[in-house]
N, C-alpha and C positions, 0 to 999 in steps of 0.2 A: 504494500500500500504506500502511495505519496500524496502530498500536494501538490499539485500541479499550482504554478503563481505564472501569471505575465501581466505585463504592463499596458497601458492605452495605447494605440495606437493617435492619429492624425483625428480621427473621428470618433475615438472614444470605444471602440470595440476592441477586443484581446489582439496583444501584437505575436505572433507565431515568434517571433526573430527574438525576444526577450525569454522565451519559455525556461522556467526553471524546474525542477523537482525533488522536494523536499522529502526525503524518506523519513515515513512515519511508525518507526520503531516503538515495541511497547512501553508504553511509559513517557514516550514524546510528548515536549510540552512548546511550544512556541508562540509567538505576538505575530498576527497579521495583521498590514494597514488596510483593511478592505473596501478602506475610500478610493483607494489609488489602483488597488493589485486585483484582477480580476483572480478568483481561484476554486477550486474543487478538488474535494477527495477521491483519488482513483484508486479501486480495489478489487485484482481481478481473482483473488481467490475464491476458493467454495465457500469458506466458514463465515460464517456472520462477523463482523468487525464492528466492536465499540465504540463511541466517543464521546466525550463532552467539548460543545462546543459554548462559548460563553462571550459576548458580547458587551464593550465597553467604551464607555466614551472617554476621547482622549483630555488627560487633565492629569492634575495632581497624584493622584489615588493612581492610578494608571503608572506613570512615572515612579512615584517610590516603588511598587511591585515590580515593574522590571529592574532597575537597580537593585531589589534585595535578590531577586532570582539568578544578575549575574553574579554578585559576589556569592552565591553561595558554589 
């Protein structure tokens, strides 16, 4: 399983030339900016695959949590 992320192109739809893929190992935790980054979970196995997905507005609260996440 990954995330697939790309960026805007000229008109605002996914740019192919930007594509990245984020391998989603168990336990994987990351910040996506999903104003800017178009993206989806691809997963072509059989098994059923979990996730929490949690949405945040950017601010304070926001910022100290990823700063404690990297130091830790």
């Amino acid at each position: 399983s990954y995330m697939l992320l790309m960026d805007n192109d000229a008109d605002g739809l996914p740019d192919p030339a930007t594509e990245r893929r984020v391998p989603l190992h168990r336990g994987a935790r990351f910040v996506v900016d999903t104003q800017r980054l178009w993206h989806v979970v691809v997963h072509n196995g059989t098994a059923p695959r979990f996730a929490l997905i949690t949405s945040f507005e950017s601010g304070p609260a926001l910022e100290r949590f990823v700063a404690a996440e990297r130091a830790a």
